[in-house]
C-alpha positions in Angstrom: -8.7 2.8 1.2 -10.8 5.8 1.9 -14.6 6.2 2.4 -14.5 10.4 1.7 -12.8 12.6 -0.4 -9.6 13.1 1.1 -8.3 16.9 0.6 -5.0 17.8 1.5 -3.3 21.4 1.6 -0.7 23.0 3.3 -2.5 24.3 6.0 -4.0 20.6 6.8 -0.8 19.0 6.3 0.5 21.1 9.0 -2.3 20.9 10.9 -1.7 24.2 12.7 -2.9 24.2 15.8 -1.1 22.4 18.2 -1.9 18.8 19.5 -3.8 18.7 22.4 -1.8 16.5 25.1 -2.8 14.6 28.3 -0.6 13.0 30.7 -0.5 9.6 31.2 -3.7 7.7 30.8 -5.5 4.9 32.8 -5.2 2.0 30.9 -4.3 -1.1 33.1 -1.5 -2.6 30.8 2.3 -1.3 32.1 1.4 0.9 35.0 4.4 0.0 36.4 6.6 -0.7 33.5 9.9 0.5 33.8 10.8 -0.4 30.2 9.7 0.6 26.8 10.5 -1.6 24.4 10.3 0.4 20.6 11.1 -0.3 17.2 11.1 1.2 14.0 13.0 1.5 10.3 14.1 5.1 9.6 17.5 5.7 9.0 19.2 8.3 11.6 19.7 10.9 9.5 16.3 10.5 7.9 13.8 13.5 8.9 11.5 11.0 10.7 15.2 9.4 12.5 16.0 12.5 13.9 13.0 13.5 15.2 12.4 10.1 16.9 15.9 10.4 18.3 14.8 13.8 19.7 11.5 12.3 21.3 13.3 9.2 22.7 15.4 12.2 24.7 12.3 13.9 25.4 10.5 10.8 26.6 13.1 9.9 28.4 13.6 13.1 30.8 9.6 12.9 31.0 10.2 9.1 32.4 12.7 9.2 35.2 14.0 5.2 36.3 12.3 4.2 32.7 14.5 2.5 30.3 13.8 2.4 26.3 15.4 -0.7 24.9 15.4 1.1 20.6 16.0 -1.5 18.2 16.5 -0.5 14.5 14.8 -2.6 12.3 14.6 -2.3 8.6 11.2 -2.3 6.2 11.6 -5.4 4.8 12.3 -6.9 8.5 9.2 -5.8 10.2 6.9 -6.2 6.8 8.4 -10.1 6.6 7.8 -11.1 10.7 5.3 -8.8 11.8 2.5 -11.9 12.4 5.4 -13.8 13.7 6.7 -11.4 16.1 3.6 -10.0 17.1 2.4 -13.0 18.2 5.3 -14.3 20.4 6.2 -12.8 23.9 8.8 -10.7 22.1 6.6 -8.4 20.7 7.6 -4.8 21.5 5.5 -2.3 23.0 5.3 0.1 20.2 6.8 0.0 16.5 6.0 1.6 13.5 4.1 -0.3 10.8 2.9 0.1 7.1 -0.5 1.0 6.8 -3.1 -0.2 4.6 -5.3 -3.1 4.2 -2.4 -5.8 3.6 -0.7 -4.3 6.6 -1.6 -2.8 9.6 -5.9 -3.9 8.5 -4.6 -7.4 8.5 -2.7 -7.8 11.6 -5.7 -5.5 13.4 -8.2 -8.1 11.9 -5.8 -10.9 13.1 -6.1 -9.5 17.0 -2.6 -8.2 16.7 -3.1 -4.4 17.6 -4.4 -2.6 20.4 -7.3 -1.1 19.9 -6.1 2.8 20.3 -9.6 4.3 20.2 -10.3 5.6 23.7 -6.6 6.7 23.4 -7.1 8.1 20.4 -10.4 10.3 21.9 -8.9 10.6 25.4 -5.4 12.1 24.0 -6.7 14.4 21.4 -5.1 12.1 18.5 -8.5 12.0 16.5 -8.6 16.1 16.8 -5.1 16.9 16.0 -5.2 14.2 12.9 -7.5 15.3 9.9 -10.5 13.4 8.2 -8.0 12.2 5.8 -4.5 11.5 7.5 -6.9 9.5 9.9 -8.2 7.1 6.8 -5.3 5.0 7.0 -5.2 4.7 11.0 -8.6 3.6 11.1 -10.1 0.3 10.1 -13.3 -1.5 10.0 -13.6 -5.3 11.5 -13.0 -6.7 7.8 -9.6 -5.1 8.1 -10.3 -2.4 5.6 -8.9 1.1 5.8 -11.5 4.1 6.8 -13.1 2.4 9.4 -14.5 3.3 13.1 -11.4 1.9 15.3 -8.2 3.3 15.5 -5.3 0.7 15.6 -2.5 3.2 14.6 -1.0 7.1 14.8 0.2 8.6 12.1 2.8 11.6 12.9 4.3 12.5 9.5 2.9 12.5 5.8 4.6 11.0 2.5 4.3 11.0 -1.5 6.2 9.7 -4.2 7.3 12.7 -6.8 10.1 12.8 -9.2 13.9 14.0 -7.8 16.2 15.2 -10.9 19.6 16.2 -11.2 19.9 19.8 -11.6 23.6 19.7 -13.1 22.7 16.8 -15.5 20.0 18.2 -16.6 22.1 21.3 -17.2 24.5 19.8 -18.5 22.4 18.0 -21.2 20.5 20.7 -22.3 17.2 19.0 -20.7 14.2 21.1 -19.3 12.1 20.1 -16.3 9.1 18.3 -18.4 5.7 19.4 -17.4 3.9 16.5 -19.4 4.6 12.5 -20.1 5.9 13.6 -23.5 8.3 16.0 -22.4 9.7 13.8 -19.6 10.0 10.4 -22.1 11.9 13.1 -24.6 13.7 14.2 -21.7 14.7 10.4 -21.1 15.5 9.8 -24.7 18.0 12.5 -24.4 19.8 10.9 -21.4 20.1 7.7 -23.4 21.4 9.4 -26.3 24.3 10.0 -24.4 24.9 7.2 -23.3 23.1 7.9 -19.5 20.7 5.7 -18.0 17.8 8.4 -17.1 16.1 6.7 -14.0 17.8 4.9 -10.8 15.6 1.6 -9.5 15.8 -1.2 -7.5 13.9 -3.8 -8.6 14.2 -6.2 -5.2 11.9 -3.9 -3.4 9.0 -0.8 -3.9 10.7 1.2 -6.4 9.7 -0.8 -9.7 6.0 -1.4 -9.1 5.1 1.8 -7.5 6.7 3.6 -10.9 4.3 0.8 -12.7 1.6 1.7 -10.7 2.2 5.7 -11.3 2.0 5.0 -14.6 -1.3 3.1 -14.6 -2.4 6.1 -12.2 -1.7 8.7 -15.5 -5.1 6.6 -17.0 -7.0 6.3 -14.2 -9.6 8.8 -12.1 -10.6 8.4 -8.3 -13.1 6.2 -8.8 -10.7 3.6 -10.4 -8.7 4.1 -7.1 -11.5 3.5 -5.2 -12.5 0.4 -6.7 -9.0 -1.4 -6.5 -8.0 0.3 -2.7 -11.6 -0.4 -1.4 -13.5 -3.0 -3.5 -16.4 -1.0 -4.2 -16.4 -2.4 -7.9 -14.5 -5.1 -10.1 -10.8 -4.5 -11.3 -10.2 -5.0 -14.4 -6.6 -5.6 -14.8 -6.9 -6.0 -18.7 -8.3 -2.3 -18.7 -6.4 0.7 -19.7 -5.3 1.4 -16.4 -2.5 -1.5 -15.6 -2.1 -2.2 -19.3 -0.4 0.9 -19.7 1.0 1.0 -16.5 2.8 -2.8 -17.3 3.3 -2.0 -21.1 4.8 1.2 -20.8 7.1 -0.1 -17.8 8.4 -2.9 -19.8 8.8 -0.4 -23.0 10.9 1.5 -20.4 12.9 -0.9 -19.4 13.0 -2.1 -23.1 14.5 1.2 -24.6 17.2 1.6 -21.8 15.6 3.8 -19.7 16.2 1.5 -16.9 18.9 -0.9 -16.7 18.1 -4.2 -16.5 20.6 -4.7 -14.0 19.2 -3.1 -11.4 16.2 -6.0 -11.4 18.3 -7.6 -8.1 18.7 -4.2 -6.5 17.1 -2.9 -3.4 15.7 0.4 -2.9 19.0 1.9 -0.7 20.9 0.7 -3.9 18.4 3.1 -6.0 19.2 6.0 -3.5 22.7 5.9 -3.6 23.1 5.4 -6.8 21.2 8.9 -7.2 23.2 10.4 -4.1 26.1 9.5 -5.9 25.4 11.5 -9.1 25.1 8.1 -11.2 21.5 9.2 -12.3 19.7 11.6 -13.3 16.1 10.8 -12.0 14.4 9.3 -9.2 11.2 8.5 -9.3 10.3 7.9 -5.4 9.2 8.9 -1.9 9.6 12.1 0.2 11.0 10.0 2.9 14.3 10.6 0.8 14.1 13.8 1.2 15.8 14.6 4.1 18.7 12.3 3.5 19.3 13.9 -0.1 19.1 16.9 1.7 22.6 15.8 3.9 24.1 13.3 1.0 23.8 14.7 -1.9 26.3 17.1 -1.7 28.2 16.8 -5.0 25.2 18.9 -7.3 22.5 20.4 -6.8 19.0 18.8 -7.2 15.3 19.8 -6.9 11.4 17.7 -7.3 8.8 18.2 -9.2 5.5 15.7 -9.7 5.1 13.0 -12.1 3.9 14.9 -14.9 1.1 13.8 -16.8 -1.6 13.0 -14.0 -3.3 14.1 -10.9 -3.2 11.3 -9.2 0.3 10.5 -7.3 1.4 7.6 -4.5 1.0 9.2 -0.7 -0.8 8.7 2.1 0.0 10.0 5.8 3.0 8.2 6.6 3.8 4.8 8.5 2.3 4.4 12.2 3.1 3.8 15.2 1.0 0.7 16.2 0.4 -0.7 20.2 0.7 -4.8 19.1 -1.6 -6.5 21.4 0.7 -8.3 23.8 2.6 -5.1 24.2 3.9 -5.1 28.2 4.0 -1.2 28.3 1.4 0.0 26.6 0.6 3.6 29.0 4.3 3.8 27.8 3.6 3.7 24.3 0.7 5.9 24.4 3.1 8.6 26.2 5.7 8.0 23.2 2.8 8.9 20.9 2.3 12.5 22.4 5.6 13.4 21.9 5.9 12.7 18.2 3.2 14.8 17.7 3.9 17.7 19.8 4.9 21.0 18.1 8.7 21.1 18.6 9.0 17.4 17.5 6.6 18.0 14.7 8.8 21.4 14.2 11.9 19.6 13.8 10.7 16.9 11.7 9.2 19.5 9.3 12.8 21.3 9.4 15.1 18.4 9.2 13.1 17.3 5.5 9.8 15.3 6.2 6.2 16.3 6.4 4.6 17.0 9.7 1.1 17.2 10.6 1.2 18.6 13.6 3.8 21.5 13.3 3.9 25.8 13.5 4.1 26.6 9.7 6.1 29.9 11.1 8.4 27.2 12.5 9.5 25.8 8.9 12.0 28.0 7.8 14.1 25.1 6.1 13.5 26.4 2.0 14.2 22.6 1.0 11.1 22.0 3.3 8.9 24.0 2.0 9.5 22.7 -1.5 9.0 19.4 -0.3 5.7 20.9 1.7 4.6 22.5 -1.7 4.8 19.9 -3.6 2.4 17.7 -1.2 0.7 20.6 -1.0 -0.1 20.9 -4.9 -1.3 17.2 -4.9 -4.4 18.3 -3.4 -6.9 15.5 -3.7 -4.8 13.7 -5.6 -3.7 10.8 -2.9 -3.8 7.5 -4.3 -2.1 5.3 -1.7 0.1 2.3 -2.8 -0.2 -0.4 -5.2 0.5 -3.5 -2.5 -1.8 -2.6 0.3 -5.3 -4.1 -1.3 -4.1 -8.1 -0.8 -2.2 -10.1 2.1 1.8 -10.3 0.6 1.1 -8.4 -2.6 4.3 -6.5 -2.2 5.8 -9.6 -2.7 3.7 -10.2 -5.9 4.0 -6.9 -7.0 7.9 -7.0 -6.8 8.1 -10.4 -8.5 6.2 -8.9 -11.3 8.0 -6.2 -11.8 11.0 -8.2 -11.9 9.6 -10.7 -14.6 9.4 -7.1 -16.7 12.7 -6.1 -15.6 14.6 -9.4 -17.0 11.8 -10.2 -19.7 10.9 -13.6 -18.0 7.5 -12.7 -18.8 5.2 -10.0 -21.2 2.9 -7.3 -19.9 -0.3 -9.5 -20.0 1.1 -12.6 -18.2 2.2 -10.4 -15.4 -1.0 -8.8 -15.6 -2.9 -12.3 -15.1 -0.5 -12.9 -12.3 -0.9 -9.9 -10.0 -4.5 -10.2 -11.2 -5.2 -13.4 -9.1 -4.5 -13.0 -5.4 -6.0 -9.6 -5.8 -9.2 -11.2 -7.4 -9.3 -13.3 -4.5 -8.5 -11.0 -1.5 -11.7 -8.9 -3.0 -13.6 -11.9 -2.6 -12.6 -13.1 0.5 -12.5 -9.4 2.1 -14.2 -9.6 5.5 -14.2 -13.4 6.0 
């Protein structure tokens, strides 16, 4: 995933100083384009929605006689037809794409991306964008993440941290836990009386990244290194993913999450915390700013998972140029404006993470919990369990489901996920 340390803090999240703009660049591709055709999957009121709605505006007054055909997409949508799409003469001219190995360092070893680095250079992307935002934009010619290209642009940054119900927790008489112990006593109480503790959707991410958390409260940065980069041999019969699958299934076992929710996607986890319904969420930041407007029937706060140093994050999704892109000086001039201060400003005000914002300018206190809380991770950015192998979210949900309905036990499920990540280590680069 990486190749150095990667050290996050408030002031680097933010990254201060403002991005360093040009006008519109040389390249040869859309000169004359008089449409930009964009895509991405945040929901409007999300923080990364609105402040791609107020860019589109901006971009739009900047672009006099230019047209931007938006098209909402969801995840799941653009994950599942990316190499389809990308391909084809309907590709648009810029979207916004998962990073990772199994993601964007696929389809950029596929031929599928533009190559952004003269952009990148020319633009001021690789200054405003620190060492370790910039792992996940850049890849080598294996496909693997930390290399010497750019083939994306990050704008925002993400984690996955724990929401809780303020009034249920009240209400039962349950602290905020500081360590695994106290937050599987605090679950235990929940049950007790007769509440499920923890939302999920197991059709999506939610399940496996919780199993992968878990694994994460046994594991140190070099285990991360080995599975997100290769550098050594997994074992997934090690400590790490054994407790990460056993203690999932013992979850899911003792009530803490309802079996029901095996079918569920990850919206139905959200609501079903919105709603009041449940007491915990384990998931990502890019929920944030929607609790923020939804959840107005308690009150709720975050914390981290307790019991580790090591948490799910990255910078967030990109914005990616696909290679047959008709527009593409377009979609380089999108890209400055998602990183200029008052989008960055508004993003960081409105519940997401920006990297390229005025800290005086975040004045939102539910934002600067949210930037604390990323800020308290430190070195502590492990990425995502699916991005090592082509389609491992797929194998990764499947598994997790398999624990979810007890179709299969913590070793078999090991063995499964075990295999197409054996073999994407040793077919990396070929």
């Amino acid at each position: 995933m990486f190749t150095r340390t990667r050290t996050v803090a408030v002031a680097v999240a933010l990254a201060l100083a403002a991005v360093g703009l040009v006008g519109c660049g040389d390249d040869d591709s859309g000169d004359d384009a008089k449409t930009l055709k964009l895509w991405h999957y945040e929901s409007e009121n999300s923080a990364m929605g609105i402040a791609w709605a107020k860019a589109i505006e901006q971009f739009k007054a900047s672009h006099p006689g230019v047209e931007v055909v938006f098209e909402a997409k969801s995840f799941e949508q653009i994950r599942q037809s990316a190499n389809m799409i990308l391909n084809s003469k309907d590709a648009p001219d810029i979207m916004e794409y998962n990073k990772g190995n199994a993601s964007a360092g696929l389809l950029s070893k596929q031929g599928l991306l533009t190559d952004l680095s003269d952009e990148a250079d020319k633009r001021g992307w690789s200054r405003s964008l620190n060492a370790g935002l910039a792992t996940t934009a850049k890849y080598d010619k294996r496909g693997v993440m930390g290399g010497d290209r750019w083939f994306g642009v990050p704008n925002y940054a993400e984690y996955v941290e724990v929401y809780y119900n303020k009034d249920l927790f009240a209400k039962h008489n349950v602290a905020v836990p500081t360590t695994l112990e106290q937050f599987t006593a605090a679950m235990d109480t929940f049950k007790a009386a007769g509440v499920t503790p923890l939302a999920m959707g197991g059709a999506e991410y939610p399940a496996h990244q919780l199993m992968y958390q878990l694994a994460l409260t046994k594991a140190d940065r070099s285990w991360v290194e080995d599975y997100q980069l290769y550098k050594k041999p997994v074992d997934f019969k090690g400590p790490q993913w054994t407790y990460g699958a056993t203690t999932f299934a013992d979850w899911v076992a003792k009530g803490y999450v309802d079996k029901n929710t095996t079918g569920l996607k990850a919206e139905d986890m959200g609501l079903s915390f919105i709603q009041g319904k449940a007491p915990i969420m384990v998931s990502g930041s890019w929920w944030y700013g929607r609790l923020v407007k939804e959840a107005s029937g308690f009150q709720w706060g975050t914390f981290l998972f307790p019991g580790t140093k090591l948490h799910l994050g990255s910078a967030g999704n990109m914005w990616v140029v696909p290679a047959k892109a008709k527009a593409k000086k377009l979609a380089y001039d999108f890209i400055d404006i998602t990183l200029k201060p008052e989008i960055q400003n508004l993003l960081g005000n409105s519940g997401g993470i920006p990297v390229a914002a005025d800290a005086a300018a975040i004045t939102d206190p539910k934002s600067k919990e949210l930037i604390a809380n990323y800020a308290a991770i430190g070195d502590g950015f492990a990425f995502y369990p699916d991005w090592p192998a082509p389609a491992y979210y797929d194998v990764l949900v499947a598994g997790t489901q398999k624990l979810m309905n007890g179709t299969a036990t913590p070793a078999q499920v090991l063995d499964e996920i075990a295999k197409p990540y054996d073999e994407a280590a040793k077919n990396v680069g070929k």
